[in-house]
C-alpha positions as CSV (number, residue, x, y, z in Angstrom):
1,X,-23.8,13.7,-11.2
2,X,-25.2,10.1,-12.0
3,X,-24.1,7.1,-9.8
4,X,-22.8,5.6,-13.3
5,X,-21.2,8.7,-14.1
6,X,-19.5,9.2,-10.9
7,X,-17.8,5.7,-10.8
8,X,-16.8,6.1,-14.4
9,X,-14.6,9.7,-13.5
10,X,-12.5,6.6,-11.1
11,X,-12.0,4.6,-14.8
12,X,-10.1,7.4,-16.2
13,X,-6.8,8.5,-16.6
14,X,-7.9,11.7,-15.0
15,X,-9.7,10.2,-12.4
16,X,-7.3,7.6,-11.2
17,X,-4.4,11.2,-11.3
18,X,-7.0,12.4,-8.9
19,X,-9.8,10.5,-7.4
20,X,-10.9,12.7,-4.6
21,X,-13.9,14.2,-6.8
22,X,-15.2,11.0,-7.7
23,X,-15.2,9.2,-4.6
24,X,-17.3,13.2,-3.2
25,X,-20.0,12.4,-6.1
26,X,-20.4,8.7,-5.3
27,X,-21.1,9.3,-1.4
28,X,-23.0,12.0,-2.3
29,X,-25.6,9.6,-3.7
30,X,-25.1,8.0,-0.2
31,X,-22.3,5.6,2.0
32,X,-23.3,2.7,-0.2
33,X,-24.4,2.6,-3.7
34,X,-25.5,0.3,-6.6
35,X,-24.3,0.0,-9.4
36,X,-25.7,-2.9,-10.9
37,X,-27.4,-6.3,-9.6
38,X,-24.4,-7.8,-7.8
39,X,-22.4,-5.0,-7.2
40,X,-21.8,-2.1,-5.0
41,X,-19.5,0.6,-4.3
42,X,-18.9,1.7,-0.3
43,X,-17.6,5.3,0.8
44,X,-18.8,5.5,4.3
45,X,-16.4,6.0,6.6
46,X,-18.1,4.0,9.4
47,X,-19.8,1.4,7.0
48,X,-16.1,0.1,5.1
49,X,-15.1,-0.4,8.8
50,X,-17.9,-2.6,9.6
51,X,-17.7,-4.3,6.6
52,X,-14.1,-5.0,6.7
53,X,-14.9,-7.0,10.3
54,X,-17.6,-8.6,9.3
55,X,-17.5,-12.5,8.6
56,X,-20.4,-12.7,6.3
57,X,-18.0,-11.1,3.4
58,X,-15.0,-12.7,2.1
59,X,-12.1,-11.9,-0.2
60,X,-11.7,-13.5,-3.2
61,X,-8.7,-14.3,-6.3
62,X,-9.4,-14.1,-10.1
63,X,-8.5,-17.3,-11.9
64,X,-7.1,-15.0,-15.3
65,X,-3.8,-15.6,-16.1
66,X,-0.5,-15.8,-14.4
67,X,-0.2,-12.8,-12.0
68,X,-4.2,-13.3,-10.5
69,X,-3.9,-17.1,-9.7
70,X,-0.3,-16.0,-7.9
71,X,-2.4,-13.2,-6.1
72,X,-4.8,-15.5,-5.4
73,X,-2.8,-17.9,-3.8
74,X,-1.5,-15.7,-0.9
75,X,-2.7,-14.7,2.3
76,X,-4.4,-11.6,0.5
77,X,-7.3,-14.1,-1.3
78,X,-7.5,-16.4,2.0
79,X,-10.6,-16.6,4.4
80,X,-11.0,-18.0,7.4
81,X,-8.8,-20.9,8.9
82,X,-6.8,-21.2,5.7
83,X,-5.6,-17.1,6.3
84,X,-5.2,-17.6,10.0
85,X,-2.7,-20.3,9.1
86,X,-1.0,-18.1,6.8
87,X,-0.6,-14.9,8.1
88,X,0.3,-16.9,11.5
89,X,3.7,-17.9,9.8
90,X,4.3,-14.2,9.1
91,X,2.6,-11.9,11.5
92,X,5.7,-12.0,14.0
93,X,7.8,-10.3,11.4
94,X,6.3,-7.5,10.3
95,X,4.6,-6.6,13.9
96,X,5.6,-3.5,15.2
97,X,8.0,-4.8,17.5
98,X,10.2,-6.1,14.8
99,X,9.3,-2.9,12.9
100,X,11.0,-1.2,15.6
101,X,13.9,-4.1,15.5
102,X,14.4,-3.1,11.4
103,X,14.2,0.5,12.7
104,X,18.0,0.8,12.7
105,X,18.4,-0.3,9.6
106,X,15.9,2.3,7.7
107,X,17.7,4.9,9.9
108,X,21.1,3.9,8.5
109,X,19.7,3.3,4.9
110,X,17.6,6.8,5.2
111,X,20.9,8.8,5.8
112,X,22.9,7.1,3.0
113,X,20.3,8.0,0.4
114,X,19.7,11.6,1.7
115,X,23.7,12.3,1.6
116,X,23.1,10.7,-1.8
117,X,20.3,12.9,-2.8
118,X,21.9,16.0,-1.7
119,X,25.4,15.1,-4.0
120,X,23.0,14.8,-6.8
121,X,21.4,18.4,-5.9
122,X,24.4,20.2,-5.7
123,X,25.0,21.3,-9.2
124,X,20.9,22.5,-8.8
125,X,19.5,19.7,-11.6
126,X,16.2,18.2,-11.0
127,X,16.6,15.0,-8.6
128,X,14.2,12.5,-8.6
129,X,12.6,11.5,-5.0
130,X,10.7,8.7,-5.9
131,X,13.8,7.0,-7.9
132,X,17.0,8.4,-5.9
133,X,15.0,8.1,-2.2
134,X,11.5,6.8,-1.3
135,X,11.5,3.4,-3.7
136,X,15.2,2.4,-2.5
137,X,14.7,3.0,1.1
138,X,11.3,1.3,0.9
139,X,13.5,-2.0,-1.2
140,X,15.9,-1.8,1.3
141,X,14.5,-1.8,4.0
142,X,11.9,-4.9,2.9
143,X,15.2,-6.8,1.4
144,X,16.7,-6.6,4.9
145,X,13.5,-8.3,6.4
146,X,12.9,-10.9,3.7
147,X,16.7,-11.4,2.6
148,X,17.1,-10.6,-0.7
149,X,20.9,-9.5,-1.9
150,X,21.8,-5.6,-2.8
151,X,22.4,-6.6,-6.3
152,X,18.7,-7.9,-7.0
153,X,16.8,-5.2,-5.3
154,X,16.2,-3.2,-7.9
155,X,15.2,-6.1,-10.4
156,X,12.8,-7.5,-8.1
157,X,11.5,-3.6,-7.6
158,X,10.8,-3.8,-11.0
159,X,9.1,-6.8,-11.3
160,X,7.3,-6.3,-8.0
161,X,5.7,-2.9,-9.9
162,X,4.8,-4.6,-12.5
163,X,2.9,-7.4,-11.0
164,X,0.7,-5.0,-9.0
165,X,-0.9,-3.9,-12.6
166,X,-2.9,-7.5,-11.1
167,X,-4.6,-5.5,-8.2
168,X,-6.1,-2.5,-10.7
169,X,-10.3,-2.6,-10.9
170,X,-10.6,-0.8,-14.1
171,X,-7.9,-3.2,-15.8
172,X,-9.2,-4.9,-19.0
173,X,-10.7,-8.2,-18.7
174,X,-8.4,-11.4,-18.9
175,X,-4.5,-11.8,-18.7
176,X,-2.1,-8.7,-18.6
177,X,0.9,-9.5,-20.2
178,X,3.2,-7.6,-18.3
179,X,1.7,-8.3,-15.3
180,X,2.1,-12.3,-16.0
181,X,5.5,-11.8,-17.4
182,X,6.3,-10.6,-14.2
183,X,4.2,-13.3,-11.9
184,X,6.8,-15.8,-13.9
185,X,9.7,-14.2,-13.4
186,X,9.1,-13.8,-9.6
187,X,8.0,-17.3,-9.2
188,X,11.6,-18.6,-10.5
189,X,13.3,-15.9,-7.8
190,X,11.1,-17.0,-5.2
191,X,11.9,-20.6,-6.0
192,X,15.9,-20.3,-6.0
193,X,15.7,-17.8,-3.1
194,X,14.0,-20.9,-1.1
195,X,16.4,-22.7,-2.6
196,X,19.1,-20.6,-0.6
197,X,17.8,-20.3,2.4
198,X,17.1,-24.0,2.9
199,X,20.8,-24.3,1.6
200,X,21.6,-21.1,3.9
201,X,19.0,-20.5,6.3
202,X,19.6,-16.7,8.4
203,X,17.3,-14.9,10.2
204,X,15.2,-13.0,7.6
205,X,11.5,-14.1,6.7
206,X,12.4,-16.2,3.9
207,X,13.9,-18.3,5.7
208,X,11.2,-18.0,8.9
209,X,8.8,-19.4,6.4
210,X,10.8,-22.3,4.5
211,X,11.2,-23.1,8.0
212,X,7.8,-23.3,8.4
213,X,6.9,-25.5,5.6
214,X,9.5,-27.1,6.1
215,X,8.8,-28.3,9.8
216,X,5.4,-27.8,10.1
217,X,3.5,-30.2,8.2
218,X,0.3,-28.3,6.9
219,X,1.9,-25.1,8.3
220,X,2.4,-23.9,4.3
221,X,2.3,-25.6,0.9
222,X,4.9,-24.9,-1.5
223,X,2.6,-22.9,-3.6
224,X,1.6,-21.1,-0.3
225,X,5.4,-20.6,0.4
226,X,6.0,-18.8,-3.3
227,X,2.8,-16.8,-3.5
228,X,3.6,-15.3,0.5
229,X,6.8,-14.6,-0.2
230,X,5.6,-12.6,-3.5
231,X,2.8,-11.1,-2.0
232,X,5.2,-9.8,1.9
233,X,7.4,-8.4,-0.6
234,X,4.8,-6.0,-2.4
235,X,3.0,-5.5,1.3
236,X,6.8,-4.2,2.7
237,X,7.4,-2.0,-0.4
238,X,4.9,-1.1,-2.6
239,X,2.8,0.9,0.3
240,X,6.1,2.4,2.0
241,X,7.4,3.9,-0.9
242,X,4.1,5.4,-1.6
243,X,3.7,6.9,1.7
244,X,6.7,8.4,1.8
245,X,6.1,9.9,-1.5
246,X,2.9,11.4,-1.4
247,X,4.2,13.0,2.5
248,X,6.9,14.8,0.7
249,X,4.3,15.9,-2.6
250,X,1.6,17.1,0.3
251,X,4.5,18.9,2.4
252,X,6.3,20.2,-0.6
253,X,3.4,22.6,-1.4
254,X,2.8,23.6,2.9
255,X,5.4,24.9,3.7
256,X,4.3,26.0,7.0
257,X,3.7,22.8,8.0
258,X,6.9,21.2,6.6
259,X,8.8,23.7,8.6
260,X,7.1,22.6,12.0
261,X,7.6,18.8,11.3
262,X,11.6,20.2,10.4
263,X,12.0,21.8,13.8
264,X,10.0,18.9,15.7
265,X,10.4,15.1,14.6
266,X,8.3,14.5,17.5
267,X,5.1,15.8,15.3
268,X,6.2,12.5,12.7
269,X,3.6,10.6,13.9
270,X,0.5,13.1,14.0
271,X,2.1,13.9,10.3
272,X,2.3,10.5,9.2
273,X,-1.2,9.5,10.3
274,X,-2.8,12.6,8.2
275,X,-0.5,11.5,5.3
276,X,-2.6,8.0,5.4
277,X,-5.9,9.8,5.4
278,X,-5.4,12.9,3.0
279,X,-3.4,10.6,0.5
280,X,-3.9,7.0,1.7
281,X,-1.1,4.6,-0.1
282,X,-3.7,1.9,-0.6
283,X,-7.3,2.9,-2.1
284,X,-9.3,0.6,-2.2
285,X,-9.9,-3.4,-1.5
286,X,-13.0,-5.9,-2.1
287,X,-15.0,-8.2,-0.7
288,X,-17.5,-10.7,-1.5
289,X,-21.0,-10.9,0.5
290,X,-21.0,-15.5,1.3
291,X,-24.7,-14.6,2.1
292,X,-27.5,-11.7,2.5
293,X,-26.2,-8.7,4.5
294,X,-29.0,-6.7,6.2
295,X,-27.3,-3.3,6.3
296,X,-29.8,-1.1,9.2
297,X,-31.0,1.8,7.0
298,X,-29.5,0.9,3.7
299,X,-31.6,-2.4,2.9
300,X,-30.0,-6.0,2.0
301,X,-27.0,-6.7,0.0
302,X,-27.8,-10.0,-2.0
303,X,-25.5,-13.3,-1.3
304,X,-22.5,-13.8,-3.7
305,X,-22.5,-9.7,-4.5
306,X,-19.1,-7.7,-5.0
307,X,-18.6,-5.1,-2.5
308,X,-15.6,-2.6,-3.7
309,X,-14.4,-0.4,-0.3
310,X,-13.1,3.0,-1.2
311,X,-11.1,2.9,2.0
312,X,-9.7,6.5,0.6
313,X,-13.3,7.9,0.7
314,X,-13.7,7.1,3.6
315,X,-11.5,8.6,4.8
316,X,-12.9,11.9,3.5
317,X,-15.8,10.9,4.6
318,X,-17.3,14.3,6.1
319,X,-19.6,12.4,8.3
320,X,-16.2,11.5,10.6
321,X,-14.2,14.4,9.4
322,X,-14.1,17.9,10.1
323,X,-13.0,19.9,6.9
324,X,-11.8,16.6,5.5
325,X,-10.4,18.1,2.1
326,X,-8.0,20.0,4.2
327,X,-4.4,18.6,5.6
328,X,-4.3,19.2,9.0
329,X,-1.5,17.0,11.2
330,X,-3.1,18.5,14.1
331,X,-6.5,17.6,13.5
332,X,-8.4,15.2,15.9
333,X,-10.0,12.2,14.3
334,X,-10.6,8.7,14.3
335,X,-8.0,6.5,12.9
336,X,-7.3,5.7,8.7
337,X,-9.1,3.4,6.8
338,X,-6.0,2.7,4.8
339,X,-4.2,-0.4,5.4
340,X,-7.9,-1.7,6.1
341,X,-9.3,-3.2,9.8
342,X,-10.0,-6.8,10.7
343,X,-8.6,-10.2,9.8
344,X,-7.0,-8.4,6.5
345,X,-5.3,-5.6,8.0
346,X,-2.4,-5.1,5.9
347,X,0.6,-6.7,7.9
348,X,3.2,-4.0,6.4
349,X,1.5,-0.8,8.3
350,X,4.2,-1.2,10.9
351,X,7.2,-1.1,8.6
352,X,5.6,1.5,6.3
353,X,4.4,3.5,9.0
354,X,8.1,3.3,11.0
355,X,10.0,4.2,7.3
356,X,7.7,7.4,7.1
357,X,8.3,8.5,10.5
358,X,11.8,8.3,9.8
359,X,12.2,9.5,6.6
360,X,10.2,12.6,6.6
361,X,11.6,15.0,9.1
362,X,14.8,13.5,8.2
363,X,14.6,14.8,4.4
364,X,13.0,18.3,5.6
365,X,15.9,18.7,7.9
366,X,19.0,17.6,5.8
367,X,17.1,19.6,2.6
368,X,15.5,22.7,4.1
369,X,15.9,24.3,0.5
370,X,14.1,21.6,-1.3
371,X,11.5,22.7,-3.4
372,X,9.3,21.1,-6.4
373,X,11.4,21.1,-9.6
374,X,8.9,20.6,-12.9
375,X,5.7,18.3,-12.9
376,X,5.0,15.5,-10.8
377,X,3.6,12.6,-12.3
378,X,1.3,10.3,-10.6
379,X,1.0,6.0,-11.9
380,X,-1.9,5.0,-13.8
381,X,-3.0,3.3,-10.4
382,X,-6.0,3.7,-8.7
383,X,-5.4,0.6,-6.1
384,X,-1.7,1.7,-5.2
385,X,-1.4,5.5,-5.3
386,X,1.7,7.0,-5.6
387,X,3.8,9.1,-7.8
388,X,5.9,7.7,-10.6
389,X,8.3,10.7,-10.3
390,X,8.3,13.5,-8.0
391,X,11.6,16.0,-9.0
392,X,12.7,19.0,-6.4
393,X,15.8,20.9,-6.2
394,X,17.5,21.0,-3.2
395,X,18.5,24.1,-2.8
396,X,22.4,24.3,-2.8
């Protein structure tokens, strides 16, 4: 297959349901290819890690409508001092010590919604496990960190969703509407839940950071303050929920394996870790070369070009792993590409890794007689992948 024709399977519906055979024919043609003057495409396991360290690339925002400039003014579009700054305010909070500190309360949360999930299974209908369990413990347990009330949870979800449709590579050029609607709509939340805290101020983030802008002078700008708070919100959600959902698609069809992880909770993190690499949560992320790149073997990459990092090819890279198309907890490897490396390194893996770890054995062993009820459906993502339903039985 053509270079062209390989990264166009990744523009399709089909392709973003199941990128796997894209991302094969793209590396086949190598671990970095070029598309056009300006722009390349990275699948090497071992080269999106280098990149992702090195300080010659950069990220960058998009100034079209609403829902890019908020993007673009978080940590996520920041560089340099102006990130370090940033991410400063908010690293303590989602570190894995404070994951562990939040663990209580996914454990709690987890429980509720499993005793919930198996009232709805009783009478043997079709219950939802991305709507009834891995979305609300993932909005939960994010709510509890950042402090936002029960009753909005599921608005903000919502909204949250929506504005990701920001992130997508393949969207059409310009403003998306929904996408903006929702950037708007979160900027007034943001702006009254500030309001509160400084009114109210409590432990959670929001109120960590207010604090910090508050205080600090050049610690955070306003803007800075509303685009963070957007932007930890996805970061604690978005990826959680997806993780846990596409552990309980992968272990829903192995049952072998499920039955091991049911026995042993012990095995969650081996199991969690093969989740991120089989199915990764997160795709894909760019960067943007500030000057030539000499790449040893490949040849230059000119200033100013876009780099896009399949982080989930590489991590099927079969240059790093053995068999890499097949799901093997037990396997022995080098770590995931997906929640990135460096500077960037998404600042929810903790929380999203600690939710999983939980939530997995914990469905497996209050469910044993779960089983996949109709078709799954996957979002028209490729950035966040995840399903948009995913109904089982449970089995009496």
């Amino acid at each position: 297959m053509l270079i062209t024709e390989a990264f166009n399977v990744l523009s399709s519906p089909e392709g973003r349901r199941d990128p796997y055979p894209g991302y094969a024919a793209l590396r086949a043609h190598g671990p970095i290819v070029r598309l056009r003057p300006g722009f390349y495409v990275v699948t090497g396991y071992d080269l999106i890690s280098r990149l992702l360290r090195d300080p010659r690339l950069e990220v960058r925002g998009w100034p079209e409508g609403a829902a890019s400039r908020l993007v673009g003014d978080s940590m996520l579009k920041a560089n340099g001092a102006d990130h370090a700054r940033v991410r400063q305010c908010a690293r303590d909070a989602f570190s894995p010590r404070n994951a562990d500190r939040l663990r209580g309360v996914v454990t709690e949360q987890a429980a509720v919604l499993v005793e919930y999930v198996a009232h709805l299974g009783r009478s043997d209908e079709p219950v939802d496990l991305m709507d009834e369990f891995a979305y609300p413990l993932a909005v939960r347990a994010v709510s509890a960190l950042l402090g936002i009330p029960v009753a909005e949870q599921q608005w903000f979800r919502e909204r949250a969703q929506e504005l990701t449709g920001a992130l997508e590579p393949f969207r059409a050029p310009g403003p998306s509407t929904a996408a903006d609607r929702a950037a708007g709509e979160l900027e007034e939340y943001v702006t009254a839940l500030v309001r509160r805290r400084r009114a109210e101020p409590g432990e959670d983030l929001a109120s960590a950071l207010v604090r910090a802008h508050d205080r600090e002078a050049g610690a955070l700008s306003a803007r800075e303050l509303t685009a963070n708070l957007v932007l930890l919100t996805l970061a604690g959600f978005e990826t959680s929920a997806n993780l846990i959902g596409n552990g309980l698609g992968l272990l829903l069809d192995r049952p072998d394996l499920a039955a091991d992880l049911r026995e042993d909770d012990g095995l969650a993190d081996r199991y969690v870790e093969e989740v991120l690499r089989f199915d990764a949560p997160l795709q894909l992320t760019s960067r943007w070369a500030t000057e030539p790149v000499v790449l040893d073997g490949i040849g230059t990459v000119e200033a100013s070009s876009h780099l896009l990092l399949l982080l989930a090819a590489g991590n099927h890279d079969p240059a790093r792993f053995t068999d890499p198309e097949r799901f093997d907890p037990f396997r022995e490897s080098p770590p995931p590409l997906s929640f990135g490396a460096g500077a960037h390194y998404c600042l929810g893996a903790a929380l999203a890794r600690t939710e999983a770890r939980i939530a997995l054995p914990l469905l497996l062993r209050r469910l044993p007689g779960m089983r996949r009820a109709g078709e799954a459906r996957r979002r028209d993502r490729l950035t966040f992948r995840g399903f948009s339903s995913l109904p089982v039985t449970c089995g009496g």
